[in-house]
Structures are given as C-alpha cells and as structure tokens.
C-alpha positions as CSV (number, residue, x, y, z in Angstrom):
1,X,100.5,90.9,83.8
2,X,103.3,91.2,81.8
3,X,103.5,87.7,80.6
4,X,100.4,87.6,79.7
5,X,101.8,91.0,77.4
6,X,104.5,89.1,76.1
7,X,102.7,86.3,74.9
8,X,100.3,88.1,73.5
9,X,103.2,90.1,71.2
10,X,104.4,86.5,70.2
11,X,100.8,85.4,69.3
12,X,100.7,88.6,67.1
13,X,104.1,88.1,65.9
14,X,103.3,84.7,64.3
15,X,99.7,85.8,62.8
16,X,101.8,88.6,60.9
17,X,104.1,86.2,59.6
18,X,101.4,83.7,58.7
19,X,99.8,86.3,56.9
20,X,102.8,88.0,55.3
21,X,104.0,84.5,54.0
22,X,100.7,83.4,52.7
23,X,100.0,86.9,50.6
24,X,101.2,86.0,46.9
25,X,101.7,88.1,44.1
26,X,99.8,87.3,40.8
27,X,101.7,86.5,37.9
28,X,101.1,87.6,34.1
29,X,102.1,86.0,31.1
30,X,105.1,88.1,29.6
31,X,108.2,87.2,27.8
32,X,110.9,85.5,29.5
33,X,112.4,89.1,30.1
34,X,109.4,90.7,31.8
35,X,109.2,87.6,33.5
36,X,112.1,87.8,35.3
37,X,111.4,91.1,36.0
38,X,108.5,90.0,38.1
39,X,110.3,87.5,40.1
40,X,113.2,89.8,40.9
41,X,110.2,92.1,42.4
42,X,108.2,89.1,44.2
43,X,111.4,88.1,45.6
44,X,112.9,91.7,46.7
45,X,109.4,92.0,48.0
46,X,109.9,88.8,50.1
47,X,113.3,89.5,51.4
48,X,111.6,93.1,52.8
49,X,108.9,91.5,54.5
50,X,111.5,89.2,55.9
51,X,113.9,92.1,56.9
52,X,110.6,93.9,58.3
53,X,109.8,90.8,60.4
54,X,113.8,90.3,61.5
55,X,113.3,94.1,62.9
56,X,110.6,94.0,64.7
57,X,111.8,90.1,66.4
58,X,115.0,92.3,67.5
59,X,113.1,95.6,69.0
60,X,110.6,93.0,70.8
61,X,113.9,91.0,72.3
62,X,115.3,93.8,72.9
63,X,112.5,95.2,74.7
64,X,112.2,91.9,77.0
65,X,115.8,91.3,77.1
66,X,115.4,95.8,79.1
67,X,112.6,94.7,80.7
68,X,114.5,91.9,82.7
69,X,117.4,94.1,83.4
70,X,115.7,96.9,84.6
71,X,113.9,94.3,87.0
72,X,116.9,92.8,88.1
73,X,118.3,96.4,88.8
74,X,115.3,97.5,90.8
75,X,115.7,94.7,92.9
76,X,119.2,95.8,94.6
77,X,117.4,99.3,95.4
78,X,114.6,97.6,96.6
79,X,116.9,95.6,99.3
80,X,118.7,98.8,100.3
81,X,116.9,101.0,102.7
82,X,119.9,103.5,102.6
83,X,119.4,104.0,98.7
84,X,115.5,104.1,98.9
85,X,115.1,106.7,101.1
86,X,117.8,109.0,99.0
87,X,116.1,108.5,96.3
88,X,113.1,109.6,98.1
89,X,115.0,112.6,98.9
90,X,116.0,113.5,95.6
91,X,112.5,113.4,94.0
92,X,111.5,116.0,97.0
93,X,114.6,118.4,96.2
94,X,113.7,118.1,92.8
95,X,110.3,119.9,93.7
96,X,108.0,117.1,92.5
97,X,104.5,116.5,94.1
98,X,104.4,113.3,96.5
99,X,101.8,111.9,94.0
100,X,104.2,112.6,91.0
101,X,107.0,111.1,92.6
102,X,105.1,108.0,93.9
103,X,103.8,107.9,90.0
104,X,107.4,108.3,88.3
105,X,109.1,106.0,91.2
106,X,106.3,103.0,90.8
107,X,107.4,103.4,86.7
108,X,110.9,103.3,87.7
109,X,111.2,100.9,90.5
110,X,107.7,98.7,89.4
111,X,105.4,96.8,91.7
112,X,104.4,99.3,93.5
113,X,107.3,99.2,96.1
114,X,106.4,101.3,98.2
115,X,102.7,103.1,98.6
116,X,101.4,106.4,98.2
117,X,100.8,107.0,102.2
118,X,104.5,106.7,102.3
119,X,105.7,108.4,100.2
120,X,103.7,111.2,101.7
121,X,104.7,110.7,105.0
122,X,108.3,111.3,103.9
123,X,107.6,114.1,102.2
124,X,106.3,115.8,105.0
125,X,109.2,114.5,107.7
126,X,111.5,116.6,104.3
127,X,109.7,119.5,104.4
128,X,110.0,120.2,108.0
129,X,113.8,119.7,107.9
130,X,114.6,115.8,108.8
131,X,115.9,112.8,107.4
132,X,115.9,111.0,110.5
133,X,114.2,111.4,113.8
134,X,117.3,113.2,116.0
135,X,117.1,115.7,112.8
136,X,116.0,119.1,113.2
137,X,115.2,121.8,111.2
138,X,117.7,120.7,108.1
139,X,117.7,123.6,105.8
140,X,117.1,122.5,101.8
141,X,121.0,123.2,101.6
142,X,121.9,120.8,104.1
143,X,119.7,117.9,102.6
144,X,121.0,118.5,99.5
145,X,124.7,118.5,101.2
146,X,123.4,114.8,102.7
147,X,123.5,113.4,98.9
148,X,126.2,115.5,97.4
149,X,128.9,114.8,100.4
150,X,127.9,110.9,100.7
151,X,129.0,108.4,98.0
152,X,126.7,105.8,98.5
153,X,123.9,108.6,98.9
154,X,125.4,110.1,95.4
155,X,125.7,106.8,93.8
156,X,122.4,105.7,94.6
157,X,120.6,109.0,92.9
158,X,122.7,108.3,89.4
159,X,121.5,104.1,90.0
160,X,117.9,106.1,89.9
161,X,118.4,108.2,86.9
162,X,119.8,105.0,85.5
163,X,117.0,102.8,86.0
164,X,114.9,105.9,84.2
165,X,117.2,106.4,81.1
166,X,116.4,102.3,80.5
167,X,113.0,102.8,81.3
168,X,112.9,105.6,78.7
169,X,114.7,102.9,76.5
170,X,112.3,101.0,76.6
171,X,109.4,103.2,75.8
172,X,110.8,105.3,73.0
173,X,113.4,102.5,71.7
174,X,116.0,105.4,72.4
175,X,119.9,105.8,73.3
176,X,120.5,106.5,76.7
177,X,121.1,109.8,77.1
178,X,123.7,110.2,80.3
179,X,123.8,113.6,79.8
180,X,120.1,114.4,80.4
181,X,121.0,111.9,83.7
182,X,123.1,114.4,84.3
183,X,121.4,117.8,83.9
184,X,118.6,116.4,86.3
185,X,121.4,116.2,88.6
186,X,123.1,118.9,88.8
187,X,119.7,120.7,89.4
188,X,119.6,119.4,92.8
189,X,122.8,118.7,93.6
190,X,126.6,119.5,93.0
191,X,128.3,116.3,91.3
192,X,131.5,116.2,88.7
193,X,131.0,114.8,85.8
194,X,133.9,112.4,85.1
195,X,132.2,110.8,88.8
196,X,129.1,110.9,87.1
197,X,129.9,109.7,84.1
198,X,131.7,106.5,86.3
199,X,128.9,105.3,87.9
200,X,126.8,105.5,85.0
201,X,128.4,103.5,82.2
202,X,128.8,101.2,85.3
203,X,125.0,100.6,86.2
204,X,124.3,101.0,82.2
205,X,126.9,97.8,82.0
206,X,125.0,95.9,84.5
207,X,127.7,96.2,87.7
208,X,125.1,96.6,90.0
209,X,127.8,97.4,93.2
210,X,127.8,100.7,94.8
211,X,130.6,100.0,96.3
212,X,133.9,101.3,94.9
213,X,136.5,99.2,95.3
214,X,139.6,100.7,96.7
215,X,143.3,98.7,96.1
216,X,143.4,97.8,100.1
217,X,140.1,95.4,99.4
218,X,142.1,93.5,97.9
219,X,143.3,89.9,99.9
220,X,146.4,90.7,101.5
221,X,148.5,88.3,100.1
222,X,147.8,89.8,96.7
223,X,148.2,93.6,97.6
224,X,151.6,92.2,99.8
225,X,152.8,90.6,96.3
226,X,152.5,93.8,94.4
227,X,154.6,96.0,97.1
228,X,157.2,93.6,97.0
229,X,157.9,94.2,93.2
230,X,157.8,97.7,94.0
231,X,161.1,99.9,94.5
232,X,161.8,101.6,97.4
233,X,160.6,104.9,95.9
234,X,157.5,103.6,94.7
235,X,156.7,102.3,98.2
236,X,157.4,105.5,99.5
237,X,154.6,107.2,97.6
238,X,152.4,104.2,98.0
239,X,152.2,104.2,101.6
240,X,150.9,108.1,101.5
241,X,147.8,107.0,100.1
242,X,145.8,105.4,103.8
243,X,146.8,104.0,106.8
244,X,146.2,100.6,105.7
245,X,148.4,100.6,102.7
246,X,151.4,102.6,104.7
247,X,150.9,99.7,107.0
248,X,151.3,97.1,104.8
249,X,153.6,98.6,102.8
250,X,155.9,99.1,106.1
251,X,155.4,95.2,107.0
252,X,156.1,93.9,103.3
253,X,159.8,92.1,102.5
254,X,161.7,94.5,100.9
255,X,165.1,93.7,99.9
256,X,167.7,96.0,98.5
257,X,170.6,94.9,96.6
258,X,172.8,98.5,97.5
259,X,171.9,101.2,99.9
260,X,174.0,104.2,99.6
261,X,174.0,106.9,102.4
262,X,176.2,110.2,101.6
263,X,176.5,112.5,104.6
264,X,178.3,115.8,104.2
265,X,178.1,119.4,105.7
266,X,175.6,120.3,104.0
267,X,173.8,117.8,102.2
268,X,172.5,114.3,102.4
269,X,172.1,111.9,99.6
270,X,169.6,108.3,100.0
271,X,170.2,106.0,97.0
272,X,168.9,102.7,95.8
273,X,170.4,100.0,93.6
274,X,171.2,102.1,90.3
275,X,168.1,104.3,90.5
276,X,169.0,108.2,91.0
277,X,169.3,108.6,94.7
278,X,167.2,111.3,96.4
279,X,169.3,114.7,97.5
280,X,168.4,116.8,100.8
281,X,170.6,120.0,100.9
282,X,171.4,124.0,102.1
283,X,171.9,126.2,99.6
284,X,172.2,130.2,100.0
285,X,169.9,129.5,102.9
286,X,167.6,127.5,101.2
287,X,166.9,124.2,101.6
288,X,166.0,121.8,98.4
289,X,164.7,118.3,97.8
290,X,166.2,117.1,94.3
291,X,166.1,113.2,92.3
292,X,167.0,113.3,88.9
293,X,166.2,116.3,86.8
294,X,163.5,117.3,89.7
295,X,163.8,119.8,92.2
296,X,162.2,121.2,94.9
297,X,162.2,123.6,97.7
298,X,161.3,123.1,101.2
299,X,160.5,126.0,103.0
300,X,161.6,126.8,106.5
301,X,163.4,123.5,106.7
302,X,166.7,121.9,107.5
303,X,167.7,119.3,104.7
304,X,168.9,117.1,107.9
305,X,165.5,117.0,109.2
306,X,164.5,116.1,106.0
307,X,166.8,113.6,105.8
308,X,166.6,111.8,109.4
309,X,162.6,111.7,108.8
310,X,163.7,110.0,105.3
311,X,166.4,107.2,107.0
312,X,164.1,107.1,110.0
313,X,161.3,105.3,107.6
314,X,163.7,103.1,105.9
315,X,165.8,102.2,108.5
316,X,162.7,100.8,110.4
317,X,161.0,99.1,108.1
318,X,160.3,95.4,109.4
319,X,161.1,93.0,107.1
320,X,164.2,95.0,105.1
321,X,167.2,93.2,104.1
322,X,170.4,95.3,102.4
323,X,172.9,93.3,100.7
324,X,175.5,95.8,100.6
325,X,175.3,99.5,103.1
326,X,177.8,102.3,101.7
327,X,178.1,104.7,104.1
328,X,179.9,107.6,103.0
329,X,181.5,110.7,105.7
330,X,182.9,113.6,104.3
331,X,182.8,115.7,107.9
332,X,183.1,114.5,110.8
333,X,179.1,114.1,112.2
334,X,177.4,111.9,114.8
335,X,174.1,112.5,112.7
336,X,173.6,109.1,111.9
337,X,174.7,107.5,115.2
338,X,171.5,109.4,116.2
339,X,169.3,108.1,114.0
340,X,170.7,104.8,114.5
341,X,170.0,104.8,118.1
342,X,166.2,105.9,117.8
343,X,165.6,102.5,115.3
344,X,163.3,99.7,116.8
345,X,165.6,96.4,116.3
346,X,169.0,95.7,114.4
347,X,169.4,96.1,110.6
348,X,169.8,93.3,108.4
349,X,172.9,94.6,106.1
350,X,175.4,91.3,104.5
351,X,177.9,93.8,103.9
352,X,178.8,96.8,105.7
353,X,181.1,99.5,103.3
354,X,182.4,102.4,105.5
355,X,184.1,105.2,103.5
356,X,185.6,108.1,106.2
357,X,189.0,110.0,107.0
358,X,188.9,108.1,110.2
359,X,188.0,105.1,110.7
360,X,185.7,106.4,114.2
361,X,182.6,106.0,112.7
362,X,182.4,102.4,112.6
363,X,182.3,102.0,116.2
364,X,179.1,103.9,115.6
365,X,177.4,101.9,113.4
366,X,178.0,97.9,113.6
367,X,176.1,98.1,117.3
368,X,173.0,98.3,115.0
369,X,173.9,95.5,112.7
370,X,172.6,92.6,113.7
371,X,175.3,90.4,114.2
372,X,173.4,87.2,112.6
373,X,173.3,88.6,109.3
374,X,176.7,90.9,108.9
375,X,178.8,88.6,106.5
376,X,181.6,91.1,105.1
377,X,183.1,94.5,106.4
378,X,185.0,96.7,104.3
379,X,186.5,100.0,105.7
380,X,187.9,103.1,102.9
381,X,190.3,105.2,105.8
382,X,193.2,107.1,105.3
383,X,193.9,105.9,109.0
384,X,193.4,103.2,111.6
385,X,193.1,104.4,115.3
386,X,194.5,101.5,117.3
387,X,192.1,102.2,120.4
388,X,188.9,102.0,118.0
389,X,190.6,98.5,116.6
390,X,190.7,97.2,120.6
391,X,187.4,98.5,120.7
392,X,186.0,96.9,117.8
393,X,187.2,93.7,118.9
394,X,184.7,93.5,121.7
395,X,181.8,93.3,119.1
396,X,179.9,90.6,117.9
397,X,179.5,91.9,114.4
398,X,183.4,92.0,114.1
399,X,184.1,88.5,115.9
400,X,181.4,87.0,113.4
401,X,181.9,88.8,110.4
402,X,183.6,86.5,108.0
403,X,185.2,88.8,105.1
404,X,187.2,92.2,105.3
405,X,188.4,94.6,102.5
406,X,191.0,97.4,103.4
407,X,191.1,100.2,101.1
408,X,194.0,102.8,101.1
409,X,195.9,101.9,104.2
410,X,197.1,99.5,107.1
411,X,198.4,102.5,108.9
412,X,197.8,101.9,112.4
413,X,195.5,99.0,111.7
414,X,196.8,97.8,115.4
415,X,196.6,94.8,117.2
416,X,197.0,92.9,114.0
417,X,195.4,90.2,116.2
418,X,191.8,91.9,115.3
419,X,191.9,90.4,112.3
420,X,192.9,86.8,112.7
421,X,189.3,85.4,112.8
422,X,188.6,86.6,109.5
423,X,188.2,84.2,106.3
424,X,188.8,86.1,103.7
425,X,190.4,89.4,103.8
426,X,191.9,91.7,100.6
427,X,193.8,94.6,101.1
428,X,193.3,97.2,98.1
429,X,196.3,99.3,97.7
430,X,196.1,102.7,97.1
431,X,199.7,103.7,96.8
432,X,202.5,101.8,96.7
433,X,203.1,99.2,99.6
434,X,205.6,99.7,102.5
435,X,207.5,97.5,104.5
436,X,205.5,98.1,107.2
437,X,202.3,97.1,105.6
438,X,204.3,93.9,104.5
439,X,205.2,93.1,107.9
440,X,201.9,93.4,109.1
441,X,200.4,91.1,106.2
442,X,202.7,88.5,107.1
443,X,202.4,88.8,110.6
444,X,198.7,88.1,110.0
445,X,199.6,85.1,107.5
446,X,201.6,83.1,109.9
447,X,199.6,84.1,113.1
448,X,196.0,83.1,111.9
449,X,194.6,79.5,111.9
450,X,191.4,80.6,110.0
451,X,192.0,83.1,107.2
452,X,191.6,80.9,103.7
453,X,192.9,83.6,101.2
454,X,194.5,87.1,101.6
455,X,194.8,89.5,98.9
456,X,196.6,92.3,97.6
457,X,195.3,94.0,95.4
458,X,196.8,97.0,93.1
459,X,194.2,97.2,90.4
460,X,193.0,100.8,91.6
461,X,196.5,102.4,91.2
462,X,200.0,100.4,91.0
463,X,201.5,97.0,89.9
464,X,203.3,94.0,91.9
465,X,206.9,95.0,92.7
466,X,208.0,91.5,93.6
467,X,211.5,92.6,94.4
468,X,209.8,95.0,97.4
469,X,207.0,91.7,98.2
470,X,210.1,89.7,98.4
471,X,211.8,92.1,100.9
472,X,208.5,92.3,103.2
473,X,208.0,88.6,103.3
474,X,211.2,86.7,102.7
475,X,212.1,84.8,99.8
476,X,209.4,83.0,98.2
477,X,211.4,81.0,95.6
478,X,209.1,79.1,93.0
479,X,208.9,75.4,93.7
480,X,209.5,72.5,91.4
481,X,205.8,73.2,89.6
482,X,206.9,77.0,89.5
483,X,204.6,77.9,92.0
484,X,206.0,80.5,94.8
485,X,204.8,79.2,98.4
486,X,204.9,80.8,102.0
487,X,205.0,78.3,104.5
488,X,203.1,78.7,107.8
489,X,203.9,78.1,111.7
490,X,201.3,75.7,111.7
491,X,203.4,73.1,110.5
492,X,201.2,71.6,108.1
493,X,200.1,74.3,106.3
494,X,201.0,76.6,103.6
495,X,199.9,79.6,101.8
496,X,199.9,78.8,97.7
497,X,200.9,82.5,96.0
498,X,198.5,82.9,92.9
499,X,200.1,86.0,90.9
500,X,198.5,88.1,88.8
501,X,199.2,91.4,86.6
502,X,197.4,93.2,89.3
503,X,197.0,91.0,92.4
504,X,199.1,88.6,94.6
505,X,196.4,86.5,96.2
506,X,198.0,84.1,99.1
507,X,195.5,80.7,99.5
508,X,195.8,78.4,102.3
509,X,196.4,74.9,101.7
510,X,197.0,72.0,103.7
511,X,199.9,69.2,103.4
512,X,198.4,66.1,103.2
C-alpha cells in the first residue's frame, strides 16, 4: 500500500514539473529596457518555480526517508515481548480505551501488530491487578512502580513516545517536540529528565539499543589496559563502583615506582611515587582522613583501623610490584608486623628502605618479602642489635639480597660476617667516622670474596679526612699512576680507591 502511495507522489511530482516547465510567459514588444525587465521577471519566476519544486522533492524525501526509520524502529519493539507488553501497560495507565490504544498503537507501531482482541484481553488481566499470571491484585501504584523502577520497562515507554514524536513528524512536517514526550510521561509515571532526555536523543539518533552500556562490558583486555595506566588512588575509587570492576581492578598489574609507609603514635601516612600521600590520624579525640588540601573526619573511628583496612588492600593486591618500600617508625609498634602477617602471599618490593631507632623492625618485615625479588636493603638506625644481625642472617631475603646501604651508624653492626655476601654495599655517614667503624670496613674488605665496591659516603654531613681513613686502614700510598690501592687476602686481588670530594669508593679488581 504504501508503494503504491509513493509512486503515485512521484507520478504527480513529474506532471507538476512537466506543466510548470512548459507554462511560458508572453512577451511584448518594448524597448530594450522594458525588455529586460521582462526577462529578469520570466526568469525570477523560473528560479521560484524551481525553488518551489526543490521544496517539495526535500519534504517528500524527507517524509520516505521517516517513514523507513520509523519502520525500522518498530521492528526492534515488535521482536521484544518485554517492551510490547510495557507499552501495553502504559497506554492503560494513561487511561486510554482498549480501542483507542489499539487505534494510536497500530499508527505507531503499523501493520497491525497485534489485534484488537488482544489488546483487550490485556486490558482486562490490568484492570484486575496483574501483569503476569502469579500477579494478584497489583494496585495502579504498583504497576506504575513496574515501569518507573525497571530500565528496560522505562526505556521502552520513551522508545514509544519516540516512535510517536516521528510519526507526528511525519504528519505535520514538525520538530520533535521531547518535551511533550515528556509531559505524557511524567503523567503516568515518575522519570528524571536528564534520563529522559538520554534515551531520547538516543532513539531520535537511530541507536536503537536499550541496553546501556556500563564500562565493565567492555572486553577485558581493554578495561585491564585502562586500570593499569591508572594510579593507585584512582584505582582505589575505581574499584568502589561494582564487584566486577573491584575485581578486576584487584587482579590488574600495578607497579609502583616508591611506596612510602609513615607509622607514628598517632598517625599514619600511605604515599605513592610523588603524589600527596593520604594521612589517617587522632587529633583532640577526633579522628581525620586528609590528602592534599582535603580533609575529613571519620566519626567513631580509630585512624589505625583506618589505616590497616587501607594497607590491607594494597598490600594484597595480586599482581603489585614496588620498586622501592620506605618504611618509616617513629615509636616503637608491632602494627604493621600485624598486618603483614594477615597478607595472602609475599610482596614483590626490589628495594627494602627501613628508617627506625632500632634496627628491630626488620626482622619483622623481610619474612614477607619474597625473597626472589628483594634486590637491595637499606637500613636508617642509630643502632645495630647484634642478636637481630645473627638473626637476620638466617633469612633468605638477606642471604640473596645483593646491595646494602647503612645510614648513620655501624654501631654494633655485629658479626661483620653478615655482610660478606653482599655486592655492593655504601655506608652513608652521618657524623664523622671512628676508628671503630674503620676497623669494621676493613675487616669486611679483606674478609669478603664477593663484595665488588664499598662506599663511604659523607655527602649528607662531613668531608674525607684521609689522615683519620689512613689511621683505620693502613697506609694506602698512591702507586706509580697515583692511584691509592688496598690490597686483599685473596692474593690476587685488590681494592682500586676512587676519591672523591665527598666519597671514598673502594672497587674490586683483579691482577691479571
């Protein structure tokens, strides 16, 4: 039927441009300036019939080119018994007649869809309270709850007023009006606006899909590609959002380049890299939550809680690496030996930085590195327990670990035959050096087959005294090439002395 319409507009179409070319407008003999008068009015009079003719071409394509969508549109309702029979719904909650509604939905939907005895039939099983057959006396409250509370319900009542505002289109060659969409609405149902608004720009664009896409539909690699350029912080709010996304957000590699964990009385501060670190802590009573220029109370909460539910999350996430762990004591606490202990495997930390007034709390904490991984170990103490140094010595992460810095002090950094396995070790001198700390350094020197370089290092606070080096380690005369040398036991070694303003770094050579 409606070709047959369309091809009888076409037919009429080229008849009135037959006609309208054809029709000529006599000429009269005038002067060459009324002459051209004429013309300039036969052809103005040409170009409007032309312009006419362009007009009505674009309202008739224009018409087709609605008529097709709305087609294609009624189709996806048509294959979605869910949507149908909301729609149904909504014409009866919009106190419509069954005949009326079978009338504007044939309009709507076309083809006559579904029949009048239907339509009927459901507006009967509506009025006495059900939607479905276990339904029972459903007040109009609750059925209008049924399309306001579910989405696809909701969605697929705006599709209908849609597929009405192009029909309307159509018929009065008018603007959608979304708003009117919208006040029909709201008569039978509860709905925001700004989600109204959505869904229909989005039908009235031709996305067809009721289905909103949420960011976890997306193919796992991709969404895992996105978390991994995320910082720890952003993750952290990320994987509030569902289950799914803490999921995968708790399996993704994450890999931080410094990790800073401050533990004091009463606070506790969790940083990242350079970005401001995140600060749990008492004050008159109160507990706060602060990072950056934001803070926030927590009521009726302990900033340790806080804290430990904080580490607890990072600390057992599954695929975390940590180049370099600062762990920082200023009172003496086994809080995070406890939180340590609760963690599902071994962290991956490179390098381990312990800064405390004893040196206690590293016994604590390498059982949790995962020997594999620990490369370096360096240790801020203003003293060394010899029985936490036997101890220590039993451990896999210190037997493997490859580098050691010393900040401060080798006070009572006993046996000295802890540290003989060790690569590369630098000792960063706080104060000025004694002859006891010299006579441990070269005890170390001459007793160890493995270290490659030792360093002292006074760039904190200091300079080289050679005169009190010299006194700790013997005379190391410059040789022929002015280099100063301390030889060995292992009788074909050597240690080469590279001197700097601030350092003396001893490197181990070979004789050949």
């Amino acid at each position: 039927m409606c070709k047959h319409r369309d091809a009888n507009l076409h037919k009429n179409i080229f008849l009135k441009v037959t006609v309208d070319k054809t029709v000529q407008t006599p000429r009269r003999k005038c002067s060459h300036k009324h002459f051209f008068r004429g013309y300039g009015r036969q052809n103005c009079a040409d170009t409007m019939t032309q312009m006419r003719t362009q007009s009505f071409f674009s309202k008739l394509l224009l018409q087709i080119s609605l008529r097709k969508t709305q087609a294609k549109m009624s189709i996806s309702l048509k294959t979605d018994d869910k949507s149908i029979l909301s729609v149904l719904l909504y014409q009866f909650l919009s106190e419509k007649s069954a005949y009326f509604s079978f009338k504007e939905f044939n309009k709507v939907v076309r083809d006559n869809f579904i029949s009048r005895d239907d339509f009927k039939f459901w507006f009967d099983r509506f009025s006495s309270g059900k939607l479905d057959e276990e339904d029972d006396n459903l007040s109009i409250s609750d059925l209008e709850s049924t399309l306001s509370d579910d989405k696809h319900r909701l969605r697929a009542c705006i599709f209908f007023e849609t597929l009405k505002e192009k029909r309307i289109r159509i018929e009065k060659s008018n603007d959608e009006k979304g708003s009117d969409a919208y006040n029909r609405l709201c008569k039978v149902m509860n709905i925001d606006f700004s989600n109204f608004s959505f869904w229909f720009n989005r039908f009235i664009g031709g996305n067809l899909k009721m289905k909103d896409y949420e960011f976890s539909d997306l193919p796992l690699e991709i969404v895992e590609k996105v978390v991994e350029n995320l910082d720890y912080f952003g993750r952290s709010a990320f994987r509030k959002v569902s289950k799914n996304i803490r999921k995968i957000v708790d399996d993704a590699q994450m890999n931080a380049e410094f990790l800073r964990i401050k533990i004091a009385e009463t606070s506790t501060a969790i940083g990242f890299n350079s970005i401001n670190p995140i600060r749990y802590y008492q004050h008159c009573g109160r507990c706060y939550i602060s990072r950056g220029s934001r803070e926030k109370e927590m009521k009726n909460r302990k900033h340790w809680e806080l804290a430990v539910k904080e580490l607890k999350i990072i600390l057992n996430l599954k695929k975390f690496t940590i180049d370099t762990l600062k762990i920082q004591f200023t009172c003496f606490t086994d809080r995070l030996g406890r939180v340590l202990k609760s963690l599902d495997d071994k962290l991956h930390v490179r390098h381990l930085f312990l800064s405390s007034d004893l040196v206690h709390p590293l016994e604590d904490i390498l059982p949790f590195l995962k020997p594999e991984i620990l490369e370096a170990i360096s240790v801020n103490t203003f003293f060394f327990c010899p029985y936490v140094i036997k101890r220590l010595m039993g451990m896999g992460q210190w037997k493997k670990a490859k580098n050691l810095e010393i900040y401060g002090t080798l006070c009572g950094f006993e046996p000295t035959e802890s540290v003989l396995h060790f690569e590369n070790i630098t000792f960063y001198v706080l104060r000025m050096i004694n002859d006891e700390e010299l006579a441990q350094i070269k005890k170390i020197l001459l007793d160890s087959s493995q270290i490659k370089t030792f360093c002292i290092d006074v760039s904190i606070r200091g300079r080289i005294d050679w005169n009190v080096i010299e006194e700790g380690l013997g005379p190391l005369i410059p040789g022929d090439d002015g280099i100063r040398r301390l030889v060995s036991r292992h009788k074909q070694q050597f240690y080469e002395i590279e001197e700097e303003e601030k350092s003396v770094k001893f490197v181990r050579k070979t004789y050949y």
